[in-house]
NUBAPA-230288 format. One record per residue: residue number from 1; y, x, z of N, C-alpha, C in turn; residue in one letter. Coordinates in Angstrom, 3 decimals. Layout:
N
REC num      n.y      n.x      n.z     ca.y     ca.x     ca.z      c.y      c.x      c.z residu
REC NUM        Y        X        Z        Y        X        Z        Y        X        Z      A
...
This chain:
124
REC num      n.y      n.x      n.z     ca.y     ca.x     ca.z      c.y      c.x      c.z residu
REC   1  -14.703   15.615   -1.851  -14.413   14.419   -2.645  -13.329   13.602   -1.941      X
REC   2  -12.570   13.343   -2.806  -11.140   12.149   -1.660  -11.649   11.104   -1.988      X
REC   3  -11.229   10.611   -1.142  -11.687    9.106   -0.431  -10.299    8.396    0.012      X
REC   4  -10.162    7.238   -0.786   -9.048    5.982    0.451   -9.582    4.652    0.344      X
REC   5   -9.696    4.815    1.588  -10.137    3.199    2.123   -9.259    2.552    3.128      X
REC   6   -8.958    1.309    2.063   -8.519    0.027    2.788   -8.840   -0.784    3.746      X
REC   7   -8.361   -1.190    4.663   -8.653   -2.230    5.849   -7.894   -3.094    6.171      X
REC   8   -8.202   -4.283    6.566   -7.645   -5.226    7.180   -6.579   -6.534    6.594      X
REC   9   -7.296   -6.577    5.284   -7.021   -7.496    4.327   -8.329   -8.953    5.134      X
REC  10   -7.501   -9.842    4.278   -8.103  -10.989    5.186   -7.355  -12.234    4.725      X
REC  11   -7.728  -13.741    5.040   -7.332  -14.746    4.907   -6.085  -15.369    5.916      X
REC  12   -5.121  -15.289    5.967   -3.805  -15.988    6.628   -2.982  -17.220    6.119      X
REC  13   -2.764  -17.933    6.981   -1.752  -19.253    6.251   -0.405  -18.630    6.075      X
REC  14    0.186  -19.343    5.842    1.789  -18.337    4.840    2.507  -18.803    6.398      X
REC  15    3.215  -17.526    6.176    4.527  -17.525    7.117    3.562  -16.615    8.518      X
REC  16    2.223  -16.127    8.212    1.749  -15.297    8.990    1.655  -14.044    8.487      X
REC  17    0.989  -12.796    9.302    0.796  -11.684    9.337   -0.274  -10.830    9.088      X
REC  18    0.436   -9.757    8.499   -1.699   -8.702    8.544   -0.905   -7.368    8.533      X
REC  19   -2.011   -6.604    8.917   -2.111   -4.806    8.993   -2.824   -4.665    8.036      X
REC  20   -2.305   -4.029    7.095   -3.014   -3.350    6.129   -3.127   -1.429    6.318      X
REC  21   -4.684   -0.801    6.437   -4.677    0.277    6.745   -5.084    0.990    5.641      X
REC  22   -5.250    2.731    5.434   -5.655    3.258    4.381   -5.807    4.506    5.045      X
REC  23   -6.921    4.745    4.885   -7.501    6.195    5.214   -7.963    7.269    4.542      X
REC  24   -7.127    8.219    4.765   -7.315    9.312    3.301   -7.934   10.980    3.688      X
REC  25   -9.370   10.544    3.214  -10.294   11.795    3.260  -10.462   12.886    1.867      X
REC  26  -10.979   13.934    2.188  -11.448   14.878    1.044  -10.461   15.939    0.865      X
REC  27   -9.493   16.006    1.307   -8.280   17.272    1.023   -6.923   17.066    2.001      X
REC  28   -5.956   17.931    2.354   -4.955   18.032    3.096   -4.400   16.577    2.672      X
REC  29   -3.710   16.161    2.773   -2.417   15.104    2.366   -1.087   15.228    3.101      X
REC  30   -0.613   16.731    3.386    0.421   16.690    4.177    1.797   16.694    2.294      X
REC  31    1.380   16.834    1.525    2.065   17.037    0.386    2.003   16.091   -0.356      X
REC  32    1.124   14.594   -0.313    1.174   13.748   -0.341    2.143   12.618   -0.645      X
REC  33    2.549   11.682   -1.524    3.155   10.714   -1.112    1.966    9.611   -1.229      X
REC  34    2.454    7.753   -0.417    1.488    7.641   -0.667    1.889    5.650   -0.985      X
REC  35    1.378    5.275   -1.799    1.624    3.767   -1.703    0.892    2.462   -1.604      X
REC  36    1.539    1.490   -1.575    0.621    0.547   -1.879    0.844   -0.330   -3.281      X
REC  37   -0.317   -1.080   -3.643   -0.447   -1.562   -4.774   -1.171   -3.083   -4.978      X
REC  38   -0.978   -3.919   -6.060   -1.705   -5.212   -5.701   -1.456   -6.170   -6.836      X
REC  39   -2.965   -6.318   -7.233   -3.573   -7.185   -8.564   -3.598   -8.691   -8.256      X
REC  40   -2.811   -9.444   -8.442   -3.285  -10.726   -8.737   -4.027  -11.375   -9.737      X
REC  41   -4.885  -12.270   -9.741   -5.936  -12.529  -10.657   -4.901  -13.195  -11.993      X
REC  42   -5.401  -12.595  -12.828   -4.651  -12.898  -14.025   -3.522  -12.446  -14.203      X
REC  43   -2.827  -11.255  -13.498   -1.405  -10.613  -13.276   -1.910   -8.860  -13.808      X
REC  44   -0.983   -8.288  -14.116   -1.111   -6.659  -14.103   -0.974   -6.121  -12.502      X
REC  45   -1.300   -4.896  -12.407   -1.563   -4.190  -11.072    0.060   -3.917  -10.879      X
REC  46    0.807   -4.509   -9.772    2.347   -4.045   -9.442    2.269   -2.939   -8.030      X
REC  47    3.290   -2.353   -8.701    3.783   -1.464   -6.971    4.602   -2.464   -6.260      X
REC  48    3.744   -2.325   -5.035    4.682   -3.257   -3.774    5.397   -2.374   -2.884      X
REC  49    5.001   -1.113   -2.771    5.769   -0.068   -1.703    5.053    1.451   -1.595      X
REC  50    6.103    2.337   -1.440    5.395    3.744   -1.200    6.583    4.236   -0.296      X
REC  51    5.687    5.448   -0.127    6.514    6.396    1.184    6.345    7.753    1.268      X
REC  52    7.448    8.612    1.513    7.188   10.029    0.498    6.579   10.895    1.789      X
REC  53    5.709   11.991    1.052    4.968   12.846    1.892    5.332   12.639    3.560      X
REC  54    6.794   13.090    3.891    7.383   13.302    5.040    7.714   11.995    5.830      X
REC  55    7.785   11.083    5.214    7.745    9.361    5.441    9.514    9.016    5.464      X
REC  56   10.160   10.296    5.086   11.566    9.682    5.242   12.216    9.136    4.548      X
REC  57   11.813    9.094    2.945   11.832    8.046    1.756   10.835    6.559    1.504      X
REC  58   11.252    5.469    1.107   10.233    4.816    1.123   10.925    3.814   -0.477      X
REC  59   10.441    3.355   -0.765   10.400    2.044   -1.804    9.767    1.018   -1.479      X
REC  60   10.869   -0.113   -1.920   10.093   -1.335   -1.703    9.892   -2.208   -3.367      X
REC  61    9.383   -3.288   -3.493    9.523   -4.301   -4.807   10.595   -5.007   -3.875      X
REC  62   11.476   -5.492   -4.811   12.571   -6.802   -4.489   11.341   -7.768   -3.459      X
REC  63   11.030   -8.235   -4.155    9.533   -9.550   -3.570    9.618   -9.462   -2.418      X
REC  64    9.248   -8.071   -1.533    8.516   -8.287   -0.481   10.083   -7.210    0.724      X
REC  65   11.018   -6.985   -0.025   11.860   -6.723    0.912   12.177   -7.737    2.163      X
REC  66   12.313   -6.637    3.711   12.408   -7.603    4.430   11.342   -7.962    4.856      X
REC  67   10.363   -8.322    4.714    8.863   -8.424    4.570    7.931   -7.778    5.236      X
REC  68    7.950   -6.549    3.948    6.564   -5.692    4.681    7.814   -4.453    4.658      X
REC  69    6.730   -3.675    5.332    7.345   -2.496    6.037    5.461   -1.412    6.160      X
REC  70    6.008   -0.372    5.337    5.327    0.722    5.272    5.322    2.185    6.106      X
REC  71    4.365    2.599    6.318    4.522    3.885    7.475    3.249    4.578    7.252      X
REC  72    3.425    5.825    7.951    1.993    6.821    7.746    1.905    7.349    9.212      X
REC  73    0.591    7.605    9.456    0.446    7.831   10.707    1.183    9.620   10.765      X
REC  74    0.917   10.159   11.380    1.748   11.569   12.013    0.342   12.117   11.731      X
REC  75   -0.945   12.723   11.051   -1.324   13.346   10.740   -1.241   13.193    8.961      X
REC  76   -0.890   12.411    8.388   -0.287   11.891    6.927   -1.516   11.763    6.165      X
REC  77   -2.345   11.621    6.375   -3.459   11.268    5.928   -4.008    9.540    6.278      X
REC  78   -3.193    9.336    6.885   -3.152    7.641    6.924   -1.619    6.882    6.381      X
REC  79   -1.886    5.310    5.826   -0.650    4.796    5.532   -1.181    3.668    5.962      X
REC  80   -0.118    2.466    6.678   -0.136    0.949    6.646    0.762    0.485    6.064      X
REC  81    0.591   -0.871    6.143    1.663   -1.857    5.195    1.236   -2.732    6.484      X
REC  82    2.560   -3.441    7.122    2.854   -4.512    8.022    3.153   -5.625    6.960      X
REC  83    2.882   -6.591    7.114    3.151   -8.064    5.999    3.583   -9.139    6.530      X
REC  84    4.584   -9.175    6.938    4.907  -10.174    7.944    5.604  -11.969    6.866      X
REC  85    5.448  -12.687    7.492    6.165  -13.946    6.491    5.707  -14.119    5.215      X
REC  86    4.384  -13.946    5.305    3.344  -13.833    4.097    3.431  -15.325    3.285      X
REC  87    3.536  -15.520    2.196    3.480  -16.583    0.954    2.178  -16.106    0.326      X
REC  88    1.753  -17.462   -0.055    0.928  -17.688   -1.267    0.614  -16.936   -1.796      X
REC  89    2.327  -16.320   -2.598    2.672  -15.119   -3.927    1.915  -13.885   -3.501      X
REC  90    1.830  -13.716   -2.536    2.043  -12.952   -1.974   -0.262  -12.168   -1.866      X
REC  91   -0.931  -13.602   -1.956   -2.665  -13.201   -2.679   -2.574  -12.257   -3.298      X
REC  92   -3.495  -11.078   -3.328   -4.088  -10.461   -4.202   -5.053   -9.218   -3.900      X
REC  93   -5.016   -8.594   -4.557   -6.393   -7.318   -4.158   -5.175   -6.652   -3.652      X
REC  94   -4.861   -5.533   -2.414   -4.315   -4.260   -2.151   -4.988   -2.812   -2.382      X
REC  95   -3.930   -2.507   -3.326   -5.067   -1.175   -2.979   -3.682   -0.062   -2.676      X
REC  96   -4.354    1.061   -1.885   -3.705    1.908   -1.493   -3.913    3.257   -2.246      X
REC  97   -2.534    3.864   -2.694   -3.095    5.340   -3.979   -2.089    6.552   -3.168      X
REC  98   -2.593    7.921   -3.719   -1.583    8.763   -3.240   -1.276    9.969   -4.530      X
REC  99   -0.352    9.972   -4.395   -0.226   11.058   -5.175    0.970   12.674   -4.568      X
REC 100    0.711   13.747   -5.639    1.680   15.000   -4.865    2.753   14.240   -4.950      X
REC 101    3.759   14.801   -4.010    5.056   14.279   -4.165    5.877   15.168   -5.182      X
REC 102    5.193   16.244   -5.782    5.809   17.032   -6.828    5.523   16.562   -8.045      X
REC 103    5.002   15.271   -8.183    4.258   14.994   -9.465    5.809   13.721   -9.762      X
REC 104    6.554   13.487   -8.963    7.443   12.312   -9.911    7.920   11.662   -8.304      X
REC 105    8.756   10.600   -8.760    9.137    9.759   -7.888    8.373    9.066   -7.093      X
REC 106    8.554    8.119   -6.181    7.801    7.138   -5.522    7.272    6.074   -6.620      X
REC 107    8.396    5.622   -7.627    8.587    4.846   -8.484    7.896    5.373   -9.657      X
REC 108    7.017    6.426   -9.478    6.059    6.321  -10.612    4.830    5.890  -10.959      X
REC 109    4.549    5.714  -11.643    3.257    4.883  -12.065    2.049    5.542  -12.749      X
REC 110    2.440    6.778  -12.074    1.462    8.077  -12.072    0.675    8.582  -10.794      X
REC 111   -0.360    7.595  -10.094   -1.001    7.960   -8.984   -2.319    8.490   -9.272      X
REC 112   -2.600    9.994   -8.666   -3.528   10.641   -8.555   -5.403    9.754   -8.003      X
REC 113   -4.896    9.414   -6.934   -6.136    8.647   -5.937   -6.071    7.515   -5.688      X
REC 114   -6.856    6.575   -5.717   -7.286    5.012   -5.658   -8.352    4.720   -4.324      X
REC 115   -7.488    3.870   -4.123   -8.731    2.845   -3.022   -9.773    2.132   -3.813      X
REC 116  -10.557    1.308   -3.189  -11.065    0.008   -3.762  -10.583   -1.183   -3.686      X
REC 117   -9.536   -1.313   -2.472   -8.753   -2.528   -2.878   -9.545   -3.464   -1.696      X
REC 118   -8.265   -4.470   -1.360   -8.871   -4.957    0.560   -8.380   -6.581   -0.469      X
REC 119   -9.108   -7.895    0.034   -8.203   -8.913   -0.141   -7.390   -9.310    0.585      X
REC 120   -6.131   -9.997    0.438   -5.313  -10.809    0.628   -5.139  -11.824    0.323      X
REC 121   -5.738  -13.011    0.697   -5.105  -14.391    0.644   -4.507  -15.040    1.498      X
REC 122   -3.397  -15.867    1.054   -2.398  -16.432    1.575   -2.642  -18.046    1.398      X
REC 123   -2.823  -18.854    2.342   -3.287  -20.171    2.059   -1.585  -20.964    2.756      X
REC 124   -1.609  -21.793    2.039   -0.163  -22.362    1.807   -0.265  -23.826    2.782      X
């Protein structure tokens, strides 16, 4: 069964920092790409960033360029999101998804596997 679980979502005042982690069990993920994602209450679910199987492609949203910065550990079955200079805007559920990298772009909105989603709030 695959499994991704989120970590290290949490409460920060703006213009601070968090590690966001994601740990991906149940099957290989070296073929993998993998991203992150994030619901604000009363908003649709947006892509904030992904990073392709090999980690040498990545995507960002405009928003958070500069910002956060995405990576996978060297067995590719893990991904973080660094969040540095965090805003307000910036609240919401994270969740982390992966999909094949043969299935479409980074930029698709076709992900195979789901987290449950870590919070993020940003207190101003």
């Amino acid at each position: 069964q695959v499994q991704l679980v989120e970590s290290g979502g949490g409460l920060v005042q703006a213009g601070g920092s968090l590690r966001l982690s994601c740990a991906a069990s149940g099957r290989t993920f070296n073929s993998y790409d993998m991203g992150w994602f994030r619901q604000a209450p009363g908003k649709e679910r947006e892509a904030v960033t992904a990073i392709s199987w090999n980690g040498i492609s990545t995507y960002y949203t405009d928003s958070v360029k500069g910002r956060f910065t995405i990576s996978r550990g060297s067995a590719r079955n893990t991904a973080y999101l660094q969040m540095n200079s965090l805003k307000p805007d910036d609240t919401a559920v994270y969740y982390c998804a992966a999909k094949p990298t043969t299935s479409g772009p980074l930029t698709s909105r076709a992900w195979n596997y789901w987290g449950q989603g870590t919070q993020v709030t940003v207190s101003s």
